[in-house]
N, C-alpha and C positions, 0 to 999 in steps of 0.2 A: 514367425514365432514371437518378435516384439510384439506386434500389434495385440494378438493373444494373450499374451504375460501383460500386456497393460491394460486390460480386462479385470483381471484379478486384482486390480488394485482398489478397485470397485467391489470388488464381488463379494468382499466380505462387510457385512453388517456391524454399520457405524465403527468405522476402525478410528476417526480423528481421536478420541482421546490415547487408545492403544500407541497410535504412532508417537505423538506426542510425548507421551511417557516413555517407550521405550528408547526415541531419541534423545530425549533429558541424561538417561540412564548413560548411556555410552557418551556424551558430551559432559557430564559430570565425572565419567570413571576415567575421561582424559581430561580432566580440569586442573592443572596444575598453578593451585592458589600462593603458592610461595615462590612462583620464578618471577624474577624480576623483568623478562624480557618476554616470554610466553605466557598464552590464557590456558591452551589445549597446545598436548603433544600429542596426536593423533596416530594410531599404527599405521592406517591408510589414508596413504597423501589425498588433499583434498582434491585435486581435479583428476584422480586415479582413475573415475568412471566415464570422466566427460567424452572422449572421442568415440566408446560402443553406445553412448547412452543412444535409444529409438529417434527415429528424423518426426516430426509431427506430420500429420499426413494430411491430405489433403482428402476433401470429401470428394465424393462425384456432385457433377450438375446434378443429378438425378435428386439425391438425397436432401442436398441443398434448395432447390426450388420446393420440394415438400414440404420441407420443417419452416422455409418462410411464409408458404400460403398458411400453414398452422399455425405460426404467430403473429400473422396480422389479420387473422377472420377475427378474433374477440375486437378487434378496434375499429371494425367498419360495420358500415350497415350493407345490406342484398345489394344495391346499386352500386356501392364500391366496390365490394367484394367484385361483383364480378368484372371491372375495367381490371383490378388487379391478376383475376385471375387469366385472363385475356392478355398482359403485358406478362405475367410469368410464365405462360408457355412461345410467347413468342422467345422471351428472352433463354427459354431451354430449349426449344428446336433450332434458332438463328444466327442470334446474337451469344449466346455465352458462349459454345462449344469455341468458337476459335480462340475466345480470350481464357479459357478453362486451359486451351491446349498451350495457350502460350504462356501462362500461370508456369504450368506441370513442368513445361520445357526449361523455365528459367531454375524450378527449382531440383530440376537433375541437375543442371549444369554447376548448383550450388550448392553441395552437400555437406557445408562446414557448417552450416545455417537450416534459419525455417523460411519455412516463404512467408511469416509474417511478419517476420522479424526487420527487414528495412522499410516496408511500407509505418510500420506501428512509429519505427524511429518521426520518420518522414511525418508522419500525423501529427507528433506531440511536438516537433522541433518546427514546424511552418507554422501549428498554431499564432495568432499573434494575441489571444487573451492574458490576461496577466494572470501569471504561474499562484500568486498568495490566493489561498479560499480556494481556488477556481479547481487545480490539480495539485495541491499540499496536502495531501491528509496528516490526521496527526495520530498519534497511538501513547494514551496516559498510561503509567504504572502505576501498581496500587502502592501506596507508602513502604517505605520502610519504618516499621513499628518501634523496632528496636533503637532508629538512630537516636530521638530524645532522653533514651534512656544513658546514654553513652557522654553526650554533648548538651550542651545549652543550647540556648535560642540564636546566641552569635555563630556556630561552627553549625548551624543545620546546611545550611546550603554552599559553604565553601567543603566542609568535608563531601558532602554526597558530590557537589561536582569534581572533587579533586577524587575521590574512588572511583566514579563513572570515569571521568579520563584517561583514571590509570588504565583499567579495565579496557577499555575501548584500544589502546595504542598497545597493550597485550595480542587482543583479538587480530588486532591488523599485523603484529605482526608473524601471530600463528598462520596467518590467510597468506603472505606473502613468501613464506617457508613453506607453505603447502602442508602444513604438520596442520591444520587446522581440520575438525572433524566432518566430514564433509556428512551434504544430505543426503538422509536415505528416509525411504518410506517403507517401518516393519511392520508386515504382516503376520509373520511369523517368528517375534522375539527369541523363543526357547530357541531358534536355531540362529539366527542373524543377530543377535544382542550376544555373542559371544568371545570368547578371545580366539578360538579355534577358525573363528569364521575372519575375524580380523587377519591375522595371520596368513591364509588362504587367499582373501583378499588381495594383501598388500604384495604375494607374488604371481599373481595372474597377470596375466601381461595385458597390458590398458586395453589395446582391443579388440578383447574379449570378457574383460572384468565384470560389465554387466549382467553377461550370461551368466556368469559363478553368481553373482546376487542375485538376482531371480530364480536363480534352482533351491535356492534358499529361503523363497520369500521376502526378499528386499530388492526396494525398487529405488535406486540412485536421482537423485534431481539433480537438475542442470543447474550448475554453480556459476554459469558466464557471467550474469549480472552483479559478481561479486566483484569482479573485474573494476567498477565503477564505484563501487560501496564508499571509499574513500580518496580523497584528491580531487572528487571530478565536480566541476561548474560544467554549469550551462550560459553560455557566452552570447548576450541579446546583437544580432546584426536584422540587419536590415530583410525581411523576405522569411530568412529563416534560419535557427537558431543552430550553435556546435557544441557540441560537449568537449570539453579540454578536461585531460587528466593529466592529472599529478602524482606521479606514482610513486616517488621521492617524496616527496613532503616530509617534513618535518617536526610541522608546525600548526597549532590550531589557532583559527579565531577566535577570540573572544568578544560576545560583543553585552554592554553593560548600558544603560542609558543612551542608548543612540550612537553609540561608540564604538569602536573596534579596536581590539587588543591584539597583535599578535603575542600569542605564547608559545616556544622551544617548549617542545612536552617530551625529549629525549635526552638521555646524556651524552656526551663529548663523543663518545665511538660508534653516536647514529642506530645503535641498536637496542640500547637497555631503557626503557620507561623509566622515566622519572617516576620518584616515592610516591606516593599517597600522601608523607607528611611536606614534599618539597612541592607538589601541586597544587595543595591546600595554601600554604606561603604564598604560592603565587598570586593564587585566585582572590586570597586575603589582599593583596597589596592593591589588586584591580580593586575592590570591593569599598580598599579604604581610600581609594586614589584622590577621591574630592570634587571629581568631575561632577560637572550638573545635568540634569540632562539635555542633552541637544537641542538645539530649539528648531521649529518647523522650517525654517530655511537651510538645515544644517545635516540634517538627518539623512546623509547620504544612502543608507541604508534601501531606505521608503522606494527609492528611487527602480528596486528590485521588484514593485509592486506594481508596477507600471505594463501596460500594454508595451506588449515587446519590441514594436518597433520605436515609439516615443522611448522605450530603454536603451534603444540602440543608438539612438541620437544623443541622449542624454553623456551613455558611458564614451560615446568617440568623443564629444566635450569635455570629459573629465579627461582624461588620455593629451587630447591638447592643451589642456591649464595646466598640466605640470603634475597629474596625479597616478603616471603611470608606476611608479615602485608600491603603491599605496594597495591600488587596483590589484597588482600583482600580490602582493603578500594576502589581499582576499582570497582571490581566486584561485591560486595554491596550497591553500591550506588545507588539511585532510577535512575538517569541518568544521563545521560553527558553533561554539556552546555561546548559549545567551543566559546570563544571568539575568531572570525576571523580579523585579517584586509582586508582591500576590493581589491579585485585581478583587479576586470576590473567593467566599469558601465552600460554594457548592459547585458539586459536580459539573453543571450546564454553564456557571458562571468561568469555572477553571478551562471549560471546552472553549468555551464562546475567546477566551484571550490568547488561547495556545492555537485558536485556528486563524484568529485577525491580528495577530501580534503588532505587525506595522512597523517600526521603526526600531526595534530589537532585533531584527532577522537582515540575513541577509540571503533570502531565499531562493537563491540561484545555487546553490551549496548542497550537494550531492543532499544530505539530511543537519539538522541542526537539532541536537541537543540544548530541553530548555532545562531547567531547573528555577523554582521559585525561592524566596525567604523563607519559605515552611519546608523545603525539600520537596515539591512535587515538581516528578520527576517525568519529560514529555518528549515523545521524539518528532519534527516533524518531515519530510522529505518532497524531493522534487521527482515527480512522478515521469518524466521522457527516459531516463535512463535503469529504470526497474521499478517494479511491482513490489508486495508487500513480505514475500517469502525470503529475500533477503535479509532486508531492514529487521523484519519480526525477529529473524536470527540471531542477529544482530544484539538485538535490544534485550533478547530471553537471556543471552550467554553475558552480555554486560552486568546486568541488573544481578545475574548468580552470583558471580564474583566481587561487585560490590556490597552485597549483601555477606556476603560471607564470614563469619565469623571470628574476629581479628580485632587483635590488640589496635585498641588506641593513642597515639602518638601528638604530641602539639609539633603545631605546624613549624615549618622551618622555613624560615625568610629570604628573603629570595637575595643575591647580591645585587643586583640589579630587580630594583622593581619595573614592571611591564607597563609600556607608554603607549598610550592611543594613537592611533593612525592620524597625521596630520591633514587637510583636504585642504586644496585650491579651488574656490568657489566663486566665478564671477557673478555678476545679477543674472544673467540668463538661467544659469545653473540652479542657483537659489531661487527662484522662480517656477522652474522644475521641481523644485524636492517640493516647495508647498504646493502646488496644483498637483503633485502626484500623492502627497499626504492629505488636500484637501477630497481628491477621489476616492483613496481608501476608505477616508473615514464615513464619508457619504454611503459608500457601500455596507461597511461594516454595521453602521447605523440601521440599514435595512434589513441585515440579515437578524434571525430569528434562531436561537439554537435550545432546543431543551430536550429534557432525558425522561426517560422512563422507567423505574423498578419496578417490574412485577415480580411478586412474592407466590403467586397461589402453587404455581408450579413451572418444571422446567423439563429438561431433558429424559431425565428419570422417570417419567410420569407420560410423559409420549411414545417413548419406547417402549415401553411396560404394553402400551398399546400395540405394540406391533410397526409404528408409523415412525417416521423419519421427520426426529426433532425440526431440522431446518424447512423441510417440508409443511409444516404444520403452521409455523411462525412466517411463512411468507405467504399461507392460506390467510392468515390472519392479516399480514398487510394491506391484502386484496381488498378484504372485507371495510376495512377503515376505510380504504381511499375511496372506493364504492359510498361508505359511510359521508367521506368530507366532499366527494364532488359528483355523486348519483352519476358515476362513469366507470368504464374502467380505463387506465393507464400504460402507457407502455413501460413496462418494469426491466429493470436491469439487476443481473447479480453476478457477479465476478466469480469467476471458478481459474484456477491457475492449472495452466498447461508447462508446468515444471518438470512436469515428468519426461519429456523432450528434448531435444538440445536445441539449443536456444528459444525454447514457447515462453510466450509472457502469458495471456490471459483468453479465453473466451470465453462469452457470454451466456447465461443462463436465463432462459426467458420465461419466469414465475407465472405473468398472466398466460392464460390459455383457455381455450372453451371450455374446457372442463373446472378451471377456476371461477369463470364466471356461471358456469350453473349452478356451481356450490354455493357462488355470493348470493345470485338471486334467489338457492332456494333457504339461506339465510334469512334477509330480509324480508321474503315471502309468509317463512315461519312454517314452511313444506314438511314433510315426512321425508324418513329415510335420509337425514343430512350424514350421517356417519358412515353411510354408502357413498354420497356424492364428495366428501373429504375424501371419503382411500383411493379414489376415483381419479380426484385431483391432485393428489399428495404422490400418487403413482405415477402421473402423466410426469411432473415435476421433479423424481428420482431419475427416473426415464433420461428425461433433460439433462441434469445434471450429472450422468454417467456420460453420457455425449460430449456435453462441453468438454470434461476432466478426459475425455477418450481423444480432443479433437476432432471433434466430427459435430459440434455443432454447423452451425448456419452464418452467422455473424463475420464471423475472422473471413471466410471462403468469399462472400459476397464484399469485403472491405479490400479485398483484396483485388480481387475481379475489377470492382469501379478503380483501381489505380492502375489498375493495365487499361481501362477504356480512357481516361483521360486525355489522350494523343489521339482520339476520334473526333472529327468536328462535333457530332452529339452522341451524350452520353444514351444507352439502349434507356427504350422504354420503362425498366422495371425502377431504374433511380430516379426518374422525370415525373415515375404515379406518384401521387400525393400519400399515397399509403407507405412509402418507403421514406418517407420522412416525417410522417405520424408516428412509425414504429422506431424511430432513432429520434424522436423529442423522445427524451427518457422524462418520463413525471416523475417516475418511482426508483430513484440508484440505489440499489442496500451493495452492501458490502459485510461479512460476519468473519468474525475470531474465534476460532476456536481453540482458544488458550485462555487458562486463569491467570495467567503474570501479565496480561494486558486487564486495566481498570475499566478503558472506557477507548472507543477506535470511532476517528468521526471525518468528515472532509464535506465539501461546499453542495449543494444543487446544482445538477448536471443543466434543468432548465430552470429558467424564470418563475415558471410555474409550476415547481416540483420539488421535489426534497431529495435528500443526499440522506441518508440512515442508515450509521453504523448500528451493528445490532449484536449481541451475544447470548449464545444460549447456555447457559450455564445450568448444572443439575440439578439445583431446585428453583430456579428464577430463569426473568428473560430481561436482559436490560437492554434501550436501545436508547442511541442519541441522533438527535433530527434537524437538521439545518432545513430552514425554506425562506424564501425573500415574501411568503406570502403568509406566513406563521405560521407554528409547526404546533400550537399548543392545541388545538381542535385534531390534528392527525392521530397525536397521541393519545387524546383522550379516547375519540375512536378505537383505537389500537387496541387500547384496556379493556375495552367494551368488547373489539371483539376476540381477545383471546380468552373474557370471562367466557363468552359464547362458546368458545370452540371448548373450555374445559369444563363445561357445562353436555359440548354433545358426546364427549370421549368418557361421561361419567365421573369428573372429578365432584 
């Protein structure tokens, strides 16, 4: 009956903004803007669903060996194709079935969990890349309009960070009361958006609670990752990396010029957030402190930017000079706000600094709130311990309530104004911070970040079609990349498997033969292009019901190679060169489907590809594009072909 009922979640026609909205609804009608110590008093406790929520399921080989020869025929030519086809039926009559059986077997034995859930840890935490650009995405918010109205040029950015603050240690501590509103995805508002249904809810007994919301049209997501939301670092050792949490914390970093500030962001009885006007004070007193900024040997920060094992040698150095209380008050703290000054005032210029920050972050920190001198306001996160449905949470209900409509107060001064962390720094150390500040910026120097506003049309205008917005806007990527490299690409698009207890992500795979006969019969200038779109726009809904169902291809086969590992060799199908053609990702998109996010962006998964966040919004489509190879020819492309595509829908 789960698997069924999570069918339905799909089934209805373009529900993201319906959900959206009717989540706001009930996270607003428990928004409690005048408690000093709560955001949300929620009827039903937040983890009320977790123990019925559905296990994510595992495919068969069967289904699995299909959907891969289908996503890697567009990338091969006849003679590949068929070694590949040749290595996936060995590897579905031979080799998978025993590591398939022994998959299934470990994950009955584990039913608190997914079965992709300690490999995925295992992936992100042995990495040894450096975590800045590489796996930090970031997510800008649109201004607050109102604040200049209120404040001058001096309180823009100490009031907006001391209201996000307050805001923020509200939320956490609705989330740690469990009074926090937990997620649900409605299908069916007029029945699930109500107080009768809360109520019913909050006395069902946990497991079975799920069932009561799915007879109702509401589907519960798994909140485990919240777990991590605040306190938690990612701690660089040697091999591979641990996540420490802090569940106590107290306390936030600040970091300003290369600096780090601890700030107490709670009052004397550990539960009531400090003011709005007593955080402001604070933030003031960092602001005015006099400090300069760090200079390239000093900037202990950078040092987080660094390939993770050089960070692990680095931080046991620091730990022996004498810097362990220091070290500790980072890595304890619930998060990081970094106060920025403003590098440049467009869009791709504000992207391009909040994604290479460098010596302001200390990017091993669950997420780091930035804020600029003009108030723009950024979040970015360390991506090994959750995905974006948290964070997005996160940042929607903060930003409510700072935005919120409320008397203005001057700041109040702090009795103690907040001192920067002191550092013990031999030459070796300082030698460190510049060669690992001289790397970033080498890097950052190559990366390439710009944006795109298309006006002609959006969401609204594709539906109207019948077609499925996101659908149409990753026909259109095809078309570009086709456009900048007369190929096509292996494409990546994120689909979250929240719906689950404990699913993080699977993959949604845009290219496919049917996208590329659309591309060719584009380029071609063929007949009948608005057959081969619904064609391919269909194959692509197809997909992306899968993923969001758990039953793509991707998670099952990443999965598989981590039980072959302890083989002296790995089967044939990860050794054909087609299994690592279709994992060089050229093409990573990632999309929000929410207007309280500005602008959502993070680095090139390869050397030779782009990373592009992208949003479809109801009369426009904006997208921002990181590539180490330049993103300005992609984009131009992109424009060209979504004139094209709203040229064959009849706009």
């Amino acid at each position: 009956r789960k698997t069924a009922a999570m069918h339905a979640i799909r089934a209805h026609s373009f529900p993201r903004k319906l959900t959206v909205q009717s989540a706001r609804w009930l996270q607003t009608l428990r928004h409690v803007p005048d408690d000093p110590v709560f955001l949300q008093r929620s009827r039903i406790p937040t983890k009320h669903f977790q123990k019925s929520l559905p296990r994510l399921p595992i495919p068969t080989l069967e289904e699995t060996c299909d959907k891969y020869l289908s996503v890697v025929s567009p990338l091969l030519n006849a003679e590949e194709l068929k070694n590949t086809t040749a290595a996936v039926e060995e590897f579905r009559s031979k080799e998978g079935p025993p590591l398939h059986a022994k998959l299934v077997a470990h994950d009955k034995a584990n039913k608190h969990t997914s079965y992709i859930s300690d490999p995925w840890y295992e992936m992100y935490l042995a990495g040894r890349d450096p975590v800045a650009i590489n796996v930090t995405p970031f997510l800008l918010l649109p201004k607050d309009e109102k604040l200049p109205n209120v404040v001058g040029p001096d309180r823009l950015q100490s009031l907006r960070a001391a209201r996000c603050l307050n805001a923020a240690v509200r939320f956490r501590n609705s989330l740690s009361e469990n009074i926090l509103v937990p997620d649900i995805f409605h299908t069916q508002p007029e029945k699930s958006v109500t107080s009768t249904f809360e109520t019913i809810s909050k006395l069902a007994p946990e497991f079975v609670s799920w069932y009561w919301a799915y007879f109702n049209g509401a589907y519960p997501l798994d909140m485990y990752q919240y777990d991590y939301l605040f306190g938690t670092t990612r701690i660089p050792l040697k091999g591979r990396d641990e996540l420490q949490k802090n569940p106590n914390s107290k306390h936030v970093i600040v970091a300003y010029k290369g600096h780090f500030f601890p700030l107490e962001v709670y009052r004397e009885d550990g539960r009531t957030a400090l003011s709005t006007p007593e955080l402001e004070g604070a933030i003031q007193a960092i602001l005015n402190s006099g400090v300069e900024h760090a200079d390239p040997e000093s900037s202990v920060g950078v040092l987080t930017t660094e390939n993770r094992d050089v960070w692990a040698v680095h931080r046991d150095n620091l730990l022996r000079s004498g810097n362990k209380e220091a070290l500790e008050k980072v890595e304890s703290a619930m998060f990081c706000l970094s106060l920025d000054d403003t590098t440049g005032e467009s869009v791709a210029q504000k992207a391009y600094q909040f994604l290479c920050g460098g010596a302001n972050r200390w990017y091993d920190k669950s997420f780091t709130l930035i804020i600029t001198d003009t108030s723009d306001t950024c979040l970015n996160f360390e991506h090994s311990w959750g995905d974006g449905v948290a964070v997005l949470r996160f940042l929607m209900d903060m930003r409510a309530d700072a935005e919120f409509d409320r008397p203005v107060f001057p700041p109040v001064a702090p009795t103690a104004a907040p001192k920067p962390l002191s550092w013990t720094l031999p030459g070796d150390l300082k030698a460190g911070i510049k060669a690992a500040g001289d790397r970033l910026q080498k890097q950052t120097d190559s990366l390439h970040f710009e944006t795109l506003d298309f006006q002609e049309f959006g969401k609204d205008f594709i539906k109207s079609k019948g077609l499925s917005p996101d659908g149409v806007t990753q026909m259109a990527f095809q078309i570009a990349f086709y456009l900048t490299h007369k190929e096509a690409g292996a494409t990546y698009e994120s689909a979250s498997t929240a719906g689950f207890k404990h699913g993080r992500t699977e993959t949604v795979r845009p290219c496919s033969i049917e996208s590329q006969e659309f591309v060719m019969a584009v380029i071609n200038k063929e007949d009948n292009l608005l057959d081969k779109l619904k064609k391919a726009v269909n194959v692509h809904s197809t997909r992306t019901k899968d993923a969001l169902m758990g039953k793509g291809m991707d998670r099952h086969l990443f999965a598989l190679r981590h039980y072959a590992q302890d083989q002296k060799m790995l089967p044939a199908l990860y050794r054909d060169p087609a299994y690592t053609r279709v994992n060089h990702i050229r093409l990573s998109t990632s999309t929000l489907s929410t207007d309280a996010i500005q602008l959502g962006g993070f680095g090139p998964v390869a050397h030779d590809g782009y990373g592009l966040g992208y949003m479809v919004g109801n009369k426009a489509i904006q997208a921002g594009c990181s590539s180490y190879i330049g993103s300005a020819e992609f984009l131009k492309n992109l424009e060209i072909a979504l004139h094209e595509i709203g040229r064959i829908l009849g706009k």
